[in-house]
N, C-alpha and C positions, 0 to 999 in steps of 0.2 A: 228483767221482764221476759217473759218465754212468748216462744216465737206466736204463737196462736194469739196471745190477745197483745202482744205487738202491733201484728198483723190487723186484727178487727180495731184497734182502738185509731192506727195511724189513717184506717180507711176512710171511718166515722168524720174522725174531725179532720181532714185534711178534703176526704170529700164535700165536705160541708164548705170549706174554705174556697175549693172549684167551683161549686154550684153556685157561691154567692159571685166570684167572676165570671161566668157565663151567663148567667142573669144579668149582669151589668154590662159585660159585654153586648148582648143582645138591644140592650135599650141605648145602649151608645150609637149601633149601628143602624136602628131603625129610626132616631132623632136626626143624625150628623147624615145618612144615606149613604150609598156606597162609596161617593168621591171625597166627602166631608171625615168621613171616619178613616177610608184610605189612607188620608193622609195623617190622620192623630196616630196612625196604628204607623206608617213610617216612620213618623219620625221615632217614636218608642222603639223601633226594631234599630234604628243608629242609635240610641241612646243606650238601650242594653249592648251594644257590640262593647259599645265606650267603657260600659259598667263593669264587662268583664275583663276588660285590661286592666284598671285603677283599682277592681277591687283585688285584682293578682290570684282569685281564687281562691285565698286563705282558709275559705271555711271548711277546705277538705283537709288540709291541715289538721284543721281545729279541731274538726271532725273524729280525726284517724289519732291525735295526739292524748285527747282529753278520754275515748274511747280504750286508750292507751294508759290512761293514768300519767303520763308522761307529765302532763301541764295542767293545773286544774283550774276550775270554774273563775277565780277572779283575774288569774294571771291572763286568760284568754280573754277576757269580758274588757280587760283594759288594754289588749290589744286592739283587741275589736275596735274601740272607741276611737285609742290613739287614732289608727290608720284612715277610720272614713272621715277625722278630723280634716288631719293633714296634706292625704290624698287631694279634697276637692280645692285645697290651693295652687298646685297645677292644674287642674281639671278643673278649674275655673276661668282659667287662663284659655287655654286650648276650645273652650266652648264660645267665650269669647271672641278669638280669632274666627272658629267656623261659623257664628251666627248671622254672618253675611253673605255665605253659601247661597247660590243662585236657586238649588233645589228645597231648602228651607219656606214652609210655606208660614211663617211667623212671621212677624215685627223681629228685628234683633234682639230688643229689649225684651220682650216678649220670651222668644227663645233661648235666651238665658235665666232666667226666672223656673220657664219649665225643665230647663234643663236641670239648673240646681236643683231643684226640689226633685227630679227623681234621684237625680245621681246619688243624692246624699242618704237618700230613705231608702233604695232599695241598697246603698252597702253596708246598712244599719240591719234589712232583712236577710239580707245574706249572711251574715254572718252569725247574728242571734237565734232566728231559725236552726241555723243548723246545730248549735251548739244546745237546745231546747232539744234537735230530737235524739242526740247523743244522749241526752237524758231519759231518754225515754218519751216524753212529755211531749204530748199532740193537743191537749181539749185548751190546754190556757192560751198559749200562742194563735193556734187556729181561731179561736172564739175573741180576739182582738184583730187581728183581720178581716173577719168578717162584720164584725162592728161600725169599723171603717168603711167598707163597703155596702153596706145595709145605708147608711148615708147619704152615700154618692149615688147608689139607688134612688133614694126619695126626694133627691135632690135634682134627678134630670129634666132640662127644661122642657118637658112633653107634654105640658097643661099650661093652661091658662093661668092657673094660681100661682105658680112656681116661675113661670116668666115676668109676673110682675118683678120679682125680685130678685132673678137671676140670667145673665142675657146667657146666649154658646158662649160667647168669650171668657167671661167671669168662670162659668163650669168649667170649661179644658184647666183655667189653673184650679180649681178645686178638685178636679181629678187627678193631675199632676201631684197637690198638695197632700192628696191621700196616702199616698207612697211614704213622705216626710210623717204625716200622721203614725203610722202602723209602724216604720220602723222605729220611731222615738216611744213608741208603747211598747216594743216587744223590749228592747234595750231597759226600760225602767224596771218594766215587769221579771226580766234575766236578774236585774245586779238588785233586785229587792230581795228575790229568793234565795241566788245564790253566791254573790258575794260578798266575802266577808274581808276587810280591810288588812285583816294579820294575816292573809294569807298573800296578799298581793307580795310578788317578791319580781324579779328583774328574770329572765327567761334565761336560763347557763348557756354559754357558749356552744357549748357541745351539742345542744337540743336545736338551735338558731339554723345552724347550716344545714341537716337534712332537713329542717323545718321549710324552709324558704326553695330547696332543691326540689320538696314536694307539690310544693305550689307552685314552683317553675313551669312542670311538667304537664301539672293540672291547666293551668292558665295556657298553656302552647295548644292542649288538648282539645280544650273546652274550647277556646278560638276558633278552631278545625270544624266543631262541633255544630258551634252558634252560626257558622259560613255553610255550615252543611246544609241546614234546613232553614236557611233565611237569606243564601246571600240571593237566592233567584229574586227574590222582592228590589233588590237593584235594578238586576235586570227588563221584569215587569215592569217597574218605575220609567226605564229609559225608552223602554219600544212601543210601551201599551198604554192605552189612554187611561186617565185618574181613577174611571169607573171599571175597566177592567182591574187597573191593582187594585180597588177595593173589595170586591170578589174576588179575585185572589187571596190576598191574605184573608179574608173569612172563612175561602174552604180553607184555608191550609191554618188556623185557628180550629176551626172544627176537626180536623184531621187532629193537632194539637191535644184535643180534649181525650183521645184515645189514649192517649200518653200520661194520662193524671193517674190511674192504677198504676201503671208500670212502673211511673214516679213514685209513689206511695209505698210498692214492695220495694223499690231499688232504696229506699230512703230505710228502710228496716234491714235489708241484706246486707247494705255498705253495713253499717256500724255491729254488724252479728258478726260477720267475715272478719274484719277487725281486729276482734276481740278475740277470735282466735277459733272458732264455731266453723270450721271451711269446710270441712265433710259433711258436715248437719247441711248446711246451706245450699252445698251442690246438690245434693238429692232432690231438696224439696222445689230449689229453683227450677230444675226442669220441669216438676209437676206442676208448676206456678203456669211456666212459659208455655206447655200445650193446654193450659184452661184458659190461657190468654186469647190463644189462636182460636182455639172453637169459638169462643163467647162473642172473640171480636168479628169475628166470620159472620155470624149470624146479623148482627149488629148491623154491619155494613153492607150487607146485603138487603135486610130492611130498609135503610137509609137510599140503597140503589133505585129499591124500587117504588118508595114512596118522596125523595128528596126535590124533584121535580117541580112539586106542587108545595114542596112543604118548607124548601128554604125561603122560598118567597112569601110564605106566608109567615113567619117567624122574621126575618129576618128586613123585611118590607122589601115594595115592589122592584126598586134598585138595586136588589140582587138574582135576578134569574140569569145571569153569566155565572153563577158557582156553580152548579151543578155538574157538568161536566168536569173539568178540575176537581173536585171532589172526588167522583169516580175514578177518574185516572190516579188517586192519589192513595187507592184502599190496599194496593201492595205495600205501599209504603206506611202505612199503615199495622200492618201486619207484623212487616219487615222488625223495623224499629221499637215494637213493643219485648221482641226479643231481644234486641239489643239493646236495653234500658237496663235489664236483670244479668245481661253478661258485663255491663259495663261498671257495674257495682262492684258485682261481685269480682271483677279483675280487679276494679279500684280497691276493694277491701282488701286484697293478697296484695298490694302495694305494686301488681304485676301490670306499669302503667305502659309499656309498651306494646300491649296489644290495642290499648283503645286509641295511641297514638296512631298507630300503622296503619287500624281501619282508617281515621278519620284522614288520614292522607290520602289512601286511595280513594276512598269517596268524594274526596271536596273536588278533589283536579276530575273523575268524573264527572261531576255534575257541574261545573266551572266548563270543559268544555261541551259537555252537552247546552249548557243554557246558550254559551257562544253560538253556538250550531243551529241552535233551537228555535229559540223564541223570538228572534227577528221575522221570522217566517211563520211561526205556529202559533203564536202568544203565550196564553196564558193555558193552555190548552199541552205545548211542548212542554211546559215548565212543569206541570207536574208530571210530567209521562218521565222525563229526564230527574224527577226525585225519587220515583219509585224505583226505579233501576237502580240508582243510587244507594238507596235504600237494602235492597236486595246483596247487593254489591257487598254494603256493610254488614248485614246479617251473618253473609258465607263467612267473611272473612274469619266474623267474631267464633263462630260457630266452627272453623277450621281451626283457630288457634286452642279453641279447648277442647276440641278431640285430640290434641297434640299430648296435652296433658292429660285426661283422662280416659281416652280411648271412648269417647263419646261417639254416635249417632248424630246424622241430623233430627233425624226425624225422634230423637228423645227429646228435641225441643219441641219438634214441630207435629209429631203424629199423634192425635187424642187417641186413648187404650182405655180400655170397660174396668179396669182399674181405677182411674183418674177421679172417675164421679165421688168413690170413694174417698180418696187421696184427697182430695182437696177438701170435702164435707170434714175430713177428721182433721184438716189443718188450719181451716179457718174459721168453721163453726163447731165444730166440740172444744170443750174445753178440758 
């Protein structure tokens, strides 16, 4: 598929797939209010930490291998399977043991239920997704997601009719359950299209070792990564009241949703880089990353000056502590949306030691900033202490590939009366 309707078609349905979680998100938060949702959004943020150890990160593997021709479509689809089988037999265990955690706001019972049920569906998402968009293929996968979600939408108990038959309780695990829903759809929908039983063979020795070596590095990386921009919600947790973390993580969710384009070209760069496309890539990625910055500029700058009045009215009257933290959070913002498109595209050159090195200096930044910080400042230091962090990680990213291409910062970051062009002929012409 060539990069332009790559590009438009991953936007389409993957944006669609964002819009129906922030939709949802929104009504979760205005139902549950800032302390009630604070805490369902906690515990999810422990639970993906968990998801990204157990699921080892294979689907960059899978990604970069099947992308590779190396392993095809059934040999990877019964990997897939195998692992989030067998995986959640430890990780059953281990949720178990932690269900009695003093900061757990569940029943134990309770939180082993929602636990399984995401653990198992998003390593079903993780890994099928990705091997869907190795294919190309955005509208099938996206348009079963949001399926799902269009449900859990109509289902939230915000009326009178929908509570006769549905209490908060019963919902959190049908929310939960959605995850198990989407991933057992995308997996049926993967191994209906494209596997085929004579192909499934046993993965050669020789492929197994860089296989697993890749996903070493991914999984140490991504760890780094997932702590970068979440472990402050620990810290929040420990020093600041239920209501301040739940406006926390809503700006820093909002903050989040800037990151869904950046995710969307990085999900098209990784698998073109790959493939072996790395000059094609570099070029158009910087015109990517200064149409990023103008758009998102303006964006947040709107949101500055109308957010005030307006996260509260969106988001109901239990959040007028986010606005602030939101503001402090538009460098990082910024920052990060560049580093989405360097971190693909290192990841597609297999060149995984840059995105390692940033995320080390970043984490112990912001790990001793939050120490520093947010005893004293709240919720307020924590984001002041991500954006720098943030910053921190752009340079470094943006240092290491002027090493190799004699790049510019400011080819990422300065919009040029070229660009309007550039980007009209890369995304809208065909």
């Amino acid at each position: 598929m060539k990069l332009v309707k790559a590009l438009s078609t991953s936007i389409l349905w993957r944006g669609l797939y964002f819009l129906s979680v922030m939709l949802l998100n929104i009504l979760v938060a205005r139902h549950f209010q800032s302390d009630g949702s604070g805490k369902i959004y906690y515990i999810i943020n422990i639970l993906a930490f968990f998801l990204l150890l157990i699921s080892f990160c294979l689907e960059a593997p899978m990604g970069y291998y099947l992308s590779q021709k190396k392993l095809n479509e059934s040999q990877l689809s019964m990997l897939a399977l195998m692992w989030s089988l067998f995986v959640m037999i430890p990780a059953y265990v281990a949720v178990y043991f932690f269900s009695t955690a003093s900061d757990i706001p569940f029943e134990p019972a309770v939180f082993r239920l929602l636990a399984t049920l995401f653990l198992l569906g998003n390593l079903l998402i993780s890994f099928f997704i990705a091997l869907f968009y190795v294919k190309m293929e955005f509208k099938g996968p996206n348009l079963l997601l949001v399926a799902v979600n269009l449900i859990l939408i109509l289902l939230v108990p915000n009326n009178g009719l929908v509570q006769q038959y549905i209490s908060n309780e019963t919902y959190i695990q049908l929310y939960f359950g959605g995850f198990l829903a989407q991933g057992v759809l995308l997996a049926f929908a993967f191994n209906r299209k494209y596997v085929r039983f004579s192909q499934i063979s046993r993965i050669p020795l020789d492929v197994l070792k860089p296989f697993f070596s890749f996903a070493l590095i991914t999984v140490v990386t991504n760890s780094m990564t997932f702590l970068m921009y979440r472990i402050d919600y620990w810290f929040v947790h420990k020093y600041c009241s239920a209501s301040d973390l739940g406006n926390y993580i809503q700006a820093c969710k909002l903050q989040q949703l800037f990151f869904i384009l950046p995710s969307i070209l990085a999900a098209v760069v990784f698998p073109m880089t790959a493939s072996g496309r790395k000059e094609e890539m570099n070029a158009k990625m910087q015109v990517l990353s200064r149409g990023l910055i103008a758009a998102y500029l303006m964006v947040c700058l709107l949101l500055a000056a109308t957010g005030y009045w307006l996260f509260p009215f969106v988001f109901g009257n239990t959040f007028t502590n986010m606005y602030l933290p939101f503001v402090l959070l538009i460098p990082a913002i910024l920052s990060y949306s560049v580093v989405h498109l360097l971190a693909a595209y290192f990841g597609g050159k297999k060149v995984l030691n840059v995105n390692f090195w940033g995320n080390v200096i970043t984490l112990v930044l912001i790990v001793a900033g939050d120490i520093l910080v947010i005893p004293s400042f709240g919720i307020k230091g924590a984001a002041v202490v991500s954006s720098a962090g943030y910053i921190c990680y752009m340079c470094y990213m943006l240092y290491a590939h002027s090493k190799t291409y004699h790049s510019k910062f400011s080819d990422f970051l300065i919009v040029r009366k070229a660009d309007v062009q550039s980007l009209y002929s890369l995304i809208v012409k065909p």
